[in-house]
C-alpha positions in Angstrom: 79.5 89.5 70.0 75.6 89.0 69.5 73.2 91.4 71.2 70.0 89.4 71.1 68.0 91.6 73.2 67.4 94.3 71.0 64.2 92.5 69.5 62.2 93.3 72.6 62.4 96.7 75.0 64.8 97.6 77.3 62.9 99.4 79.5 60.4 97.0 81.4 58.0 99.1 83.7 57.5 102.3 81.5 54.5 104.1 82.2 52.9 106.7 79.9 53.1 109.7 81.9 57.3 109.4 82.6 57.8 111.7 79.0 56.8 114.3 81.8 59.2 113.3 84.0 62.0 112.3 81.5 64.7 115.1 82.2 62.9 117.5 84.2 63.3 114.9 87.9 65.0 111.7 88.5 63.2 108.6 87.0 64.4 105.1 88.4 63.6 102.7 85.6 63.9 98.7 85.4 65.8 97.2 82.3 66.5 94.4 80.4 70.3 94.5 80.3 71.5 92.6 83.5 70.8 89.5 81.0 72.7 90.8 78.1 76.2 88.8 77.8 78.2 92.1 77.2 78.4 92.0 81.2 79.4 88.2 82.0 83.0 87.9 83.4 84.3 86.3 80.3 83.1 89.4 78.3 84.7 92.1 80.6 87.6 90.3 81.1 88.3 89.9 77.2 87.4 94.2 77.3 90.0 95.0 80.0 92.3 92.6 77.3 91.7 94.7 74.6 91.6 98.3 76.3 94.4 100.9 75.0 95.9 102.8 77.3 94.1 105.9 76.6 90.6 103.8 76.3 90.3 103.4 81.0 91.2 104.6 84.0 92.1 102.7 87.2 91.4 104.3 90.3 91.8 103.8 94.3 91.1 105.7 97.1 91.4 105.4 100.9 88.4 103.7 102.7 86.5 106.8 104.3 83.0 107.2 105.8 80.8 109.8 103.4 82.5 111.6 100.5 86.1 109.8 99.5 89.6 111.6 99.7 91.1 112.4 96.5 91.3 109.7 94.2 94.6 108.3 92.8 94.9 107.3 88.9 96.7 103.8 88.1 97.7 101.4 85.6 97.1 97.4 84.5 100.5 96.0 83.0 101.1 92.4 82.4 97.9 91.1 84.1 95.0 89.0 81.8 91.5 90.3 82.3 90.8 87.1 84.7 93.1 88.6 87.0 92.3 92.2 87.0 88.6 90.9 87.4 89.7 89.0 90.6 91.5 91.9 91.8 88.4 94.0 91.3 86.5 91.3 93.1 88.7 91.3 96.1 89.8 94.8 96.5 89.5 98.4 96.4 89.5 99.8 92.9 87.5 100.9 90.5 88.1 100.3 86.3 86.5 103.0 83.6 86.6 101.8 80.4 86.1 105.3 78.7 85.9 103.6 75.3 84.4 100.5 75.3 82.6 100.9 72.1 85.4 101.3 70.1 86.6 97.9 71.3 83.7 96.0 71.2 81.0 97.4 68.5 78.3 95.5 70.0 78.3 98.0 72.3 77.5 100.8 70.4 74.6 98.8 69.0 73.1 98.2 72.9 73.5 102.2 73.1 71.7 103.6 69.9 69.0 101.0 70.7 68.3 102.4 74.7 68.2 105.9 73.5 66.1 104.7 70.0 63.6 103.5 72.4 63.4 107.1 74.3 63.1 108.7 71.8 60.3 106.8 70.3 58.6 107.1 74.3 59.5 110.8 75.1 58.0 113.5 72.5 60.3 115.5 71.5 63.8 114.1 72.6 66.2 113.7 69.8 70.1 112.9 71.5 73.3 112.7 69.4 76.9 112.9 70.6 76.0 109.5 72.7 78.7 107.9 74.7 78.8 104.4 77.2 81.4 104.6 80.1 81.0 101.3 81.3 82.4 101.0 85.6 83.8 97.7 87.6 84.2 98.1 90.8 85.2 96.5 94.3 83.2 96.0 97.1 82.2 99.2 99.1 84.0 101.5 96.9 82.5 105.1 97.3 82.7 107.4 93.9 83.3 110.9 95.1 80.4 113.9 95.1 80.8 115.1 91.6 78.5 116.9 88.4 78.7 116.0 84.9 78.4 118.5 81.6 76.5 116.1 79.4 72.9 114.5 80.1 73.5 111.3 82.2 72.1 108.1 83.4 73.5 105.1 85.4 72.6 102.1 84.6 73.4 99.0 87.0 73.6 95.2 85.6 75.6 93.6 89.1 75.7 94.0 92.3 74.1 96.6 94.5 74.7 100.3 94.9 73.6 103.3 96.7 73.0 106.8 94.9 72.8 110.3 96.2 71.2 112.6 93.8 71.2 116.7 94.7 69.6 119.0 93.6 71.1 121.3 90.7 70.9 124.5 92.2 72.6 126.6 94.9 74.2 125.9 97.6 74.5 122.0 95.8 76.2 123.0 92.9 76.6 127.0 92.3 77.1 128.5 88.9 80.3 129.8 88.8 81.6 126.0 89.8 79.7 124.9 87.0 81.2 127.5 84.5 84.6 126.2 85.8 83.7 122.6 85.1 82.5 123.4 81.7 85.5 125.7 80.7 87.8 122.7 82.1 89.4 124.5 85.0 87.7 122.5 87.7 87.4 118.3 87.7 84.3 116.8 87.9 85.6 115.5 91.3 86.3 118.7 92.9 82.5 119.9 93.3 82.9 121.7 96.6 80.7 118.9 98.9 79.4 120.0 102.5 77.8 116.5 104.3 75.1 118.2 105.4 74.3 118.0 101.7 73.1 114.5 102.2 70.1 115.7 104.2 68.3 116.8 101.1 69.8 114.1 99.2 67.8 111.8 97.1 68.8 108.2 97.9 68.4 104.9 95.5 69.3 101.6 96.0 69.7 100.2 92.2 69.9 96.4 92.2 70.8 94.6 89.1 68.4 95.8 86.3 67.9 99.0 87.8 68.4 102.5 86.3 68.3 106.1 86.9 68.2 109.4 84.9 68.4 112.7 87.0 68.1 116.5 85.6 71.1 118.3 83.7 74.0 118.3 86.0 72.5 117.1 89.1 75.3 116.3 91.7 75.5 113.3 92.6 77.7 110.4 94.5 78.0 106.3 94.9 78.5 104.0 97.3 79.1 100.3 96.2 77.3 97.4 98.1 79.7 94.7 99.5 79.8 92.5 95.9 81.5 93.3 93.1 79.4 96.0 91.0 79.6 96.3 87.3 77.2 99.5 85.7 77.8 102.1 83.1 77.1 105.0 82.5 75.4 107.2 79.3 75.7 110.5 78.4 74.1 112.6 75.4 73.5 116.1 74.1 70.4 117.7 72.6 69.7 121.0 71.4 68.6 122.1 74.9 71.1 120.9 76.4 73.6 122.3 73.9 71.9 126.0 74.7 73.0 125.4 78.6 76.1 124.6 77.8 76.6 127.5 75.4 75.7 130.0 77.9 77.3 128.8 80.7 80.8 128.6 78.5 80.0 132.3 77.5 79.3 133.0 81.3 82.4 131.4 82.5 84.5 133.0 79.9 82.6 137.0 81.2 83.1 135.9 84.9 87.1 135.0 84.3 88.1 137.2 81.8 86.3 140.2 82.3 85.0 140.1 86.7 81.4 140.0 85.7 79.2 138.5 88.6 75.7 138.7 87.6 75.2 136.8 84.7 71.8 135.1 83.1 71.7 131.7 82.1 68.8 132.2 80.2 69.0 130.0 76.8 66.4 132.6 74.6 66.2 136.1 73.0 69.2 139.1 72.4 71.3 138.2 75.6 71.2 134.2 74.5 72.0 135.0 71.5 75.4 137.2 71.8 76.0 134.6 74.5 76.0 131.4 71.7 78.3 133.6 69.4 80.9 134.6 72.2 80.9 130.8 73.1 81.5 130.0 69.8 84.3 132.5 69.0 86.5 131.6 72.0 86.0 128.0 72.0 87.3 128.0 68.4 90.4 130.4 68.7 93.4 130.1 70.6 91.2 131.7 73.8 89.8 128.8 74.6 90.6 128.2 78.0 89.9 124.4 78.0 92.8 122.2 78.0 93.9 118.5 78.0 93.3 116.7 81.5 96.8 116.0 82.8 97.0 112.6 84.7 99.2 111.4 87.2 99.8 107.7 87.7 101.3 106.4 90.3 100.2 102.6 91.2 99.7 99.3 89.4 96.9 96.5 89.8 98.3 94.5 92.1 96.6 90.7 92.9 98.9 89.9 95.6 98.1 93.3 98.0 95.2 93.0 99.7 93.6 96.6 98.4 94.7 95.8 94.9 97.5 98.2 94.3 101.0 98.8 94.1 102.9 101.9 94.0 105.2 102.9 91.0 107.3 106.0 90.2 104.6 108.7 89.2 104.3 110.0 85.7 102.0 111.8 83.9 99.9 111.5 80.7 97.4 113.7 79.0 93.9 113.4 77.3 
């Protein structure tokens, strides 16, 4: 598939002094991409075609006001991409397609040419380890309060969503909860959320052709317009952000392990530095306490039900 877009910028409406910003606050962007035909229907569907089983997720939760209920984990089986899109369209999932790039290269070629043109904008910023998640989901579908490890943006090319960013501090995220989520003992999904959270909440509408880039592990949530919304999602590491990680790991692994409470998250000099090498000694041994996410399906897409499911007998898988 051809990505004819690359010859001009994605970005439409940078201004010089956003290197500042890039990072360090949020930084709602416009972009190119709601034009590019990676996202048209016969694209996605001919994606969902192609997807392995271990390359999405489908998800559904009940209809609530504010943050969601606890999400179930799903399946497609013997459904073309036309009809899971339809289902999509009409009710109340959500598809991740976790690996899209390793279906469809072209892909790959729209990420590494986004983050090429940060890099050449923002002094400094050299990413690597860069992923696409790329999200289709129903009508008024809320994604639950959550923080990721990895720098993150969200970028929207249909349909309309709301986005509460928070800040990434105490009480909105607090460290040991972030220790857990990097040593894999806590979900993404499980952030402890309080809604009078949302009262110093940051709140964007993105439209299609709309981004946004918040600091490292803001929390944040979604909650999907009454269309059909297709976005994605990019994450990266630098060096920086590879420091943060480090010392948090080391932090988590003090704090379970050996009851420590106070604990620096400072990413320079002696305490840093006995910090990177514990990190790296139990993340490479038979320590490490991170383990394989254990799923449990237990529905189908379903055209015919109304919210797009169907139950199943549960079983698990791993990844």
């Amino acid at each position: 598939m051809n990505m004819n877009l690359m010859s001009d910028q994605i970005i439409t409406d940078w201004k010089p002094h956003y290197d500042k910003l890039f990072g360090n606050f949020s930084l709602a962007l416009s972009h190119r991409l709601a034009e590019s035909p990676l996202f048209t229907d016969e694209a996605l569907a001919s994606l969902i075609e192609r997807a392995p089983r271990d390359a999405y997720h489908v998800n559904y939760s009940q209809r609530t006001p504010g943050n969601p209920p606890k999400r179930r984990e799903g399946e497609i089986r013997g459904l073309s991409g036309k009809q899971v899109l339809e289902t999509v369209r009409n009710g109340n999932i959500w598809i991740n397609i976790v690996k899209p790039i390793e279906i469809e290269p072209a892909y790959g070629t729209m990420l590494d040419a986004l983050y090429d043109e940060f890099e050449g904008r923002v002094p400094g910023f050299h990413s690597y380890k860069r992923n696409l998640t790329l999200l289709i989901s129903s009508p008024n579908v809320s994604v639950k309060y959550h923080s990721d490890v990895p720098g993150q943006s969200l970028w929207q090319v249909r349909g309309t969503k709301t986005l509460y960013v928070y800040p990434n501090r105490q009480p909105f995220i607090s460290q040991p909860a972030l220790e857990k989520l990097i040593l894999g003992q806590l979900r993404e999904t499980d952030m402890p959320y309080e809604p009078w959270f949302d009262d110093y909440a940051e709140v964007h509408t993105l439209d299609a052709g709309k981004m946004i880039h918040w600091p490292l592990n803001g929390p944040h949530r979604v909650v999907n317009g009454d269309m059909l919304n297709v976005s994605f999602t990019t994450e990266h590491w630098t060096n920086e952000l590879r420091r943060h990680y480090a010392v948090n790991y080391a932090n988590g692994v003090l704090r379970s392990k050996l009851g420590m409470q106070k604990l620096s998250q400072q990413t320079t000099g002696l305490s840093y530095l006995s910090k990177l090498g514990l990190a790296g000694a139990v993340k490479f041994s038979p320590l490490n306490p991170q383990k394989k996410k254990v799923y449990t399906v237990d529905f189908r897409v379903d055209p015919s039900n109304p919210e797009g499911i169907a139950d199943i007998e549960s079983y698990t898988f791993a990844k």
